[in-house]
N, C-alpha and C positions, 0 to 999 in steps of 0.2 A: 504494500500500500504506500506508494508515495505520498500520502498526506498524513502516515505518520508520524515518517521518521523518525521512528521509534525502533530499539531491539530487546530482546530479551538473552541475557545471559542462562545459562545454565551450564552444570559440571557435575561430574562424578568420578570419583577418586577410589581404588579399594584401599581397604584397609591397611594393608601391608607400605603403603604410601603414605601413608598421615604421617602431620608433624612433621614433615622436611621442608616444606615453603615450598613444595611444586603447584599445588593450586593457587597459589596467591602470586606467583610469576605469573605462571599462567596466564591466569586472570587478568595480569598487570598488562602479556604481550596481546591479549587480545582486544583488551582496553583500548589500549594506544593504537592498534591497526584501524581498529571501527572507528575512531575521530577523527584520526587522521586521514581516511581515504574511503570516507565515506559522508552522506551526509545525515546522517543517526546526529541526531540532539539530543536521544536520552535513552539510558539504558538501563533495566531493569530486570530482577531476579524476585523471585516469588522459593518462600525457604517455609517449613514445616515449624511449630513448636518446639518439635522434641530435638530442632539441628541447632544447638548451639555454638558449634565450631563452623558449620554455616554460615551462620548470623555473625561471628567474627570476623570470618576471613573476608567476607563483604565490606564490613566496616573498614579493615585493615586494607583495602584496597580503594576506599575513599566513598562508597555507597552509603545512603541515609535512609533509615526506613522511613518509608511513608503512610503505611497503615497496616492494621493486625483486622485482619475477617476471620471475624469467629467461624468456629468449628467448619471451616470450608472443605479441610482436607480426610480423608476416611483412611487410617492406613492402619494393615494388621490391626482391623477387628474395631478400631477407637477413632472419634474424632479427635482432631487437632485445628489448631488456628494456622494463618496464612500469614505468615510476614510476608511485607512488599520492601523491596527497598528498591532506589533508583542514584542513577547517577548522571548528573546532567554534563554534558560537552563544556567545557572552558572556553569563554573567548577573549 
Protein backbone atom coordinates (compact mmCIF):
# COMPACT_ATOMS: atom_id res chain seq x y z
CA UNK A 1 0.00 0.00 0.00
CA UNK A 2 1.68 3.07 -0.99
CA UNK A 3 -0.30 5.28 1.21
CA UNK A 4 1.12 3.64 4.12
CA UNK A 5 4.37 3.75 4.26
CA UNK A 6 4.24 1.92 6.86
CA UNK A 7 6.36 -1.66 7.84
CA UNK A 8 6.02 -4.12 10.38
CA UNK A 9 9.03 -5.63 11.88
CA UNK A 10 9.03 -9.13 13.10
CA UNK A 11 11.94 -11.88 14.24
CA UNK A 12 12.50 -15.14 15.76
CA UNK A 13 15.56 -16.38 17.28
CA UNK A 14 15.86 -20.11 18.82
CA UNK A 15 16.92 -20.46 21.96
CA UNK A 16 20.20 -21.71 21.77
CA UNK A 17 20.82 -17.80 20.30
CA UNK A 18 19.68 -15.76 23.03
CA UNK A 19 21.66 -13.34 24.86
CA UNK A 20 24.44 -12.77 22.23
CA UNK A 21 23.20 -9.31 20.65
CA UNK A 22 22.28 -11.15 17.37
CA UNK A 23 18.80 -9.95 17.24
CA UNK A 24 19.21 -6.41 18.40
CA UNK A 25 22.04 -6.04 15.27
CA UNK A 26 19.84 -7.42 13.51
CA UNK A 27 17.34 -5.45 14.17
CA UNK A 28 19.61 -2.40 14.06
CA UNK A 29 20.88 -3.65 10.04
CA UNK A 30 17.48 -3.82 9.01
CA UNK A 31 16.48 -0.70 10.70
CA UNK A 32 18.80 1.22 8.89
CA UNK A 33 18.32 -0.43 5.40
CA UNK A 34 14.37 0.31 5.49
CA UNK A 35 15.05 4.21 6.02
CA UNK A 36 17.53 4.41 4.34
CA UNK A 37 16.28 3.14 0.83
CA UNK A 38 13.03 3.07 1.35
CA UNK A 39 10.26 5.32 1.87
CA UNK A 40 8.67 3.48 5.22
CA UNK A 41 8.14 6.46 7.92
CA UNK A 42 7.21 4.03 10.49
CA UNK A 43 7.84 0.86 11.73
CA UNK A 44 6.23 -1.37 13.89
CA UNK A 45 6.32 -4.75 15.96
CA UNK A 46 3.39 -6.13 17.79
CA UNK A 47 5.03 -8.58 20.97
CA UNK A 48 2.87 -10.89 23.31
CA UNK A 49 2.74 -10.24 27.30
CA UNK A 50 4.57 -13.06 28.29
CA UNK A 51 7.86 -11.60 25.74
CA UNK A 52 9.66 -9.63 27.84
CA UNK A 53 13.03 -9.83 26.40
CA UNK A 54 10.98 -8.94 23.27
CA UNK A 55 9.73 -5.85 24.65
CA UNK A 56 13.46 -5.13 25.46
CA UNK A 57 15.21 -5.69 22.69
CA UNK A 58 12.69 -3.27 20.80
CA UNK A 59 13.20 -0.68 23.26
CA UNK A 60 17.14 -1.27 23.01
CA UNK A 61 16.93 -0.67 19.56
CA UNK A 62 15.13 2.69 19.93
CA UNK A 63 11.08 1.50 19.41
CA UNK A 64 8.39 3.13 21.93
CA UNK A 65 5.34 1.38 22.73
CA UNK A 66 2.27 2.65 21.62
CA UNK A 67 -0.48 0.73 23.10
CA UNK A 68 -1.31 -2.72 25.06
CA UNK A 69 -4.96 -4.41 23.42
CA UNK A 70 -6.12 -6.41 25.90
CA UNK A 71 -6.37 -10.15 25.70
CA UNK A 72 -5.84 -9.81 21.72
CA UNK A 73 -3.46 -12.73 21.59
CA UNK A 74 -4.60 -16.76 22.23
CA UNK A 75 -1.56 -18.74 22.79
CA UNK A 76 -1.19 -22.32 24.36
CA UNK A 77 -4.49 -22.46 25.78
CA UNK A 78 -4.55 -18.52 27.40
CA UNK A 79 -5.07 -15.05 26.59
CA UNK A 80 -2.51 -12.57 26.46
CA UNK A 81 -2.34 -8.66 25.68
CA UNK A 82 -0.70 -7.06 22.51
CA UNK A 83 2.14 -4.67 22.91
CA UNK A 84 2.46 -2.36 19.80
CA UNK A 85 5.50 -0.55 19.69
CA UNK A 86 6.74 1.73 16.61
CA UNK A 87 9.51 3.49 15.55
CA UNK A 88 9.33 6.54 13.43
CA UNK A 89 12.00 7.41 10.58
CA UNK A 90 14.56 10.59 11.75
CA UNK A 91 14.66 13.42 9.66
Amino acid sequence: FEYARSGELGYWLGAGFWQQGIASAAARLIITQVFEDSDIERLFATVFSGNQASMALLRKVGFTEEAVLQRAIFKNGQFYNSHIFSLLKQT
